[in-house]
N, C-alpha and C positions, 0 to 999 in steps of 0.2 A: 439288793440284788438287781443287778443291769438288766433290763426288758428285754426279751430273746425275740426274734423275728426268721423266721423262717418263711423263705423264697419257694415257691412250688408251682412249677413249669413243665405240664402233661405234655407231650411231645409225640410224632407220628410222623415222619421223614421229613425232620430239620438238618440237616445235615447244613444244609447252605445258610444257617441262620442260629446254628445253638450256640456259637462261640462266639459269637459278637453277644447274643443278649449274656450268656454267662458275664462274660466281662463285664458290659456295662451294670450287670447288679453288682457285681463284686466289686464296683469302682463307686457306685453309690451309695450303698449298704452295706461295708466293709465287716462290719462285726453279725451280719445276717448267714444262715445256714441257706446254702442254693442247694433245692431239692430236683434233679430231673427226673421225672418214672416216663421211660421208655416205653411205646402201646405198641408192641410188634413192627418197629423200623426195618425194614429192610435195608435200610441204608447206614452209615457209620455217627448217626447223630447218639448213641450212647457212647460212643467211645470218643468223638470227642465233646462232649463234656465233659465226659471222665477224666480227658489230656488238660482243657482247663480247670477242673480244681471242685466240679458240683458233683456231689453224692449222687448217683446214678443208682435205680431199682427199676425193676422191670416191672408190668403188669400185662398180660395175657388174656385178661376178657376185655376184646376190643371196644370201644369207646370214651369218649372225654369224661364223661359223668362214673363209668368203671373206675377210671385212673382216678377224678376226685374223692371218691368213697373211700379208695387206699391210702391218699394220702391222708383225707382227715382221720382215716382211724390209726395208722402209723404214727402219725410225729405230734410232737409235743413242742409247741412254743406259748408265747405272747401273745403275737401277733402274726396272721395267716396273712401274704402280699401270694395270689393268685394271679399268675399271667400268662401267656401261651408264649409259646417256643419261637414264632415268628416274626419277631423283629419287628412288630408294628405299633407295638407299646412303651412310649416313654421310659428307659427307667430312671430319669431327670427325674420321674412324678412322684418314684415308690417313697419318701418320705412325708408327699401330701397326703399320699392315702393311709399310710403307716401313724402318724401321727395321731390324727382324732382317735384311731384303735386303743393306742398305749398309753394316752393321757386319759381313757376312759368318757371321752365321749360322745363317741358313736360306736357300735358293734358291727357295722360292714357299712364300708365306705366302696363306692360305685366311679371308676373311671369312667368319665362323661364324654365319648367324641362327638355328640353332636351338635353342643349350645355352641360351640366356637364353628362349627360352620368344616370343620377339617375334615371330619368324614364323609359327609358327599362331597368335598372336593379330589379326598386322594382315591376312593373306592368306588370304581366302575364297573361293577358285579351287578346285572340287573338285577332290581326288587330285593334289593338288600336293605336298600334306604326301607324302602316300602312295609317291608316285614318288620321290620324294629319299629314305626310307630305303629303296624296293627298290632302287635306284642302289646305295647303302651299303652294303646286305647283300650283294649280288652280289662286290661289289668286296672285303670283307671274305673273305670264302667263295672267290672265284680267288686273292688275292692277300696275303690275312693281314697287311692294313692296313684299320684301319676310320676314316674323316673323320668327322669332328663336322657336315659341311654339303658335300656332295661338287656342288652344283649352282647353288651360288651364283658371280654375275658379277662379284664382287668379290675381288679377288687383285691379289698382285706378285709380279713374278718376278726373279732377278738376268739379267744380260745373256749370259751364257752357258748358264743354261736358253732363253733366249728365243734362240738363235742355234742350239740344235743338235737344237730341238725342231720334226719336221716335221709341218706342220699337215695330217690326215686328213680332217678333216671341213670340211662347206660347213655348214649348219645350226648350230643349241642344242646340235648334242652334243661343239660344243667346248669346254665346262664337264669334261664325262665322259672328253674324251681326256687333257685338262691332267691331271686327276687320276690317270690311268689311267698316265700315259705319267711323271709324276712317281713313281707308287710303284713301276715296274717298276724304272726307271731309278737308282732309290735316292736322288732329290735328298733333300736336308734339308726337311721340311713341317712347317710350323707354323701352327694354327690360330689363329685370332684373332676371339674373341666381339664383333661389332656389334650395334648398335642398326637392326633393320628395320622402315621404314613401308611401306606399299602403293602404289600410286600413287594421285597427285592424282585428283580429280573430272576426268572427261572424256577422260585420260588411260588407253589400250587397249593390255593385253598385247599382243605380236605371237607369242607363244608357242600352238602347239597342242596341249593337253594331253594328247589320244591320238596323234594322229598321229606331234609330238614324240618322246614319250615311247618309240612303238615303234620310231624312227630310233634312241635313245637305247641301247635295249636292244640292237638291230642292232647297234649299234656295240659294246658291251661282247664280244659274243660274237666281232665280228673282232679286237681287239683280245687278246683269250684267244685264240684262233686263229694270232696272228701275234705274239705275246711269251712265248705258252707252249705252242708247238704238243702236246710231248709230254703235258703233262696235258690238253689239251683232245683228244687223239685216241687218247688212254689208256679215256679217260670213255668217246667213240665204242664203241671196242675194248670194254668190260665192258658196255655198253647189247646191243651184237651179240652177244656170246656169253652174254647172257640169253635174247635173242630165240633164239636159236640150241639155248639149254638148252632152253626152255619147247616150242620144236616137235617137238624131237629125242628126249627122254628117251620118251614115249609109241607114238614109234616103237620105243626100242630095247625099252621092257619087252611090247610085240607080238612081237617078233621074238622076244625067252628064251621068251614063253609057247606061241608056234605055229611057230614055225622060218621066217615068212614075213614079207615089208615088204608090208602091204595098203596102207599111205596113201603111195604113192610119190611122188607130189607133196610131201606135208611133209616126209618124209627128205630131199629135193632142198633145199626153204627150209632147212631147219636146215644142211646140210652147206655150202650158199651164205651163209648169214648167218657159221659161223664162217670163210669164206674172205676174207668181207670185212673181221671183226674182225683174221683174220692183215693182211690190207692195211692198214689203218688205224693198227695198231702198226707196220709198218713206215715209214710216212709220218710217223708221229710222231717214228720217231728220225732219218729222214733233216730233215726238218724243223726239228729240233731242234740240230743240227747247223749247219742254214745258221743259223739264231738266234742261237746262239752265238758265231759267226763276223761276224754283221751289226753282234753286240753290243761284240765287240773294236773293230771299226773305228768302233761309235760313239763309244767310250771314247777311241782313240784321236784324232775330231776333239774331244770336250770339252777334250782336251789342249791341242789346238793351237787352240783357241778361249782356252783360258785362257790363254797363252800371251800371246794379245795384249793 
């Protein structure tokens, strides 16, 4: 049986730009199914791609991470080529990233605009550059994986990451969980350098560069939170028993010098901060614990996902 590949292009007033990308996949990926789900357009970009030839579906709770949860629990292929509606993504590329998928080896391949230098040449959006390597370092720094382009909407996946990866987010920070949720999980990732342009004349990000950005960050910290409880409440734990240090010690060298606790209130904070640091390393390991245990049984369904 011929490897199936399914095109899937979330969309939100493309109008000026969904008939050129359909094309160009349909012109590179001829035997590929182009999937577009409409997120509440106001404009005519379901209907024409529906005029060029891509199965069009709608989804109604706004956001990009909403539309990708529908798509991966809807369609069934091979191999997932994830791209956005805007015309800024190669689709010259979609059999580099397609490829390592269907030959089996790698489970999400990462379109790369930054090693070639393309993307802070065509994208002059402040603090976009800036934001994609605090993305990097964070994720570097919890997780001791560093991506070459951790924010880019261009990716594929094989069918069993896309079946046993559950989607967190409603918004853009589902660029950051893909990645987040790919290197806890230990898939195979392979980067892959594209050619990035900006978008066409007239054609409007829907991206908000702080507001985003601080969903973005929110989300890495839940994510360390709930894949690594024990070093994220480890960290908590030595932040408290600084705080704990710094109010405490000037109490105890009062007390060797006069036999007396004059600042009774800050002996209380210090002795309450390291009671919190003990709580917090217990919650770490009990936490840590249930993670372990969530993690078996997700290993166990990739099984029974591979299985079929």
């Amino acid at each position: 049986m011929p490897h199936s590949i399914a095109v899937l292009i979330p969309c939100f007033n493309e109008a000026l730009t969904i008939s050129k990308v359909v094309d160009d996949f349909r012109r590179e990926l001829p035997e590929a199914a182009i999937y577009v789900y409409d997120n509440n357009s106001t404009d005519d970009t379901a209907r024409i791609a529906a005029e060029r030839g891509a199965t069009v579906r709608h989804e109604s709770r706004q956001g990009k991470g909403n539309v990708v949860r529908q798509m991966f629990r809807d369609i069934e292929a091979d191999c997932y080529l994830l791209v956005d509606g805007d015309d800024t993504y190669p689709a010259e590329s979609a059999m580099m990233l397609c490829s390592p998928i269907l030959e089996g080896a790698a489970d999400m391949t990462v379109g790369d605009r930054l090693s070639n230098g393309t993307y802070a040449e065509e994208n002059k959006r402040a603090f976009h550059g800036f934001g994609n390597n605090l993305v990097r370092s964070m994720i570097k720094w919890i997780y001791g994986y560093e991506f070459d382009d951790v924010m880019t909407g261009y990716r594929a996946f094989s069918r069993t990451f896309v079946k046993t990866f559950p989607v967190l987010s409603e918004g853009f920070q589902i660029e950051t969980e893909l990645s987040i949720h790919a290197v806890d999980r230990r898939w195979r990732i392979l980067d892959v350098p594209i050619v990035y342009r900006d978008r066409p004349a007239g054609s409007e990000s829907k991206l908000d560069t702080i507001g985003d950005g601080l969903k973005v960050i929110m989300m890495i910290g839940t994510l360390f939170k709930d894949y690594r409880p024990l070093k994220f409440f480890s960290l908590v734990a030595l932040l408290l028993a600084l705080i704990g240090l710094l109010l405490g010690i000037p109490v105890i060298v009062d007390f060797f010098q006069t036999g007396l606790v004059p600042r009774l209130p800050t002996a209380l904070l210090a002795v309450a901060a390291f009671f919190l640091c003990f709580l917090s390393l217990v919650t770490g390991f009990i936490l840590d614990s249930v993670a372990k245990s969530e993690r078996r049984e997700w290993e166990l369904a990739v099984y029974r996902e591979t299985a079929h």
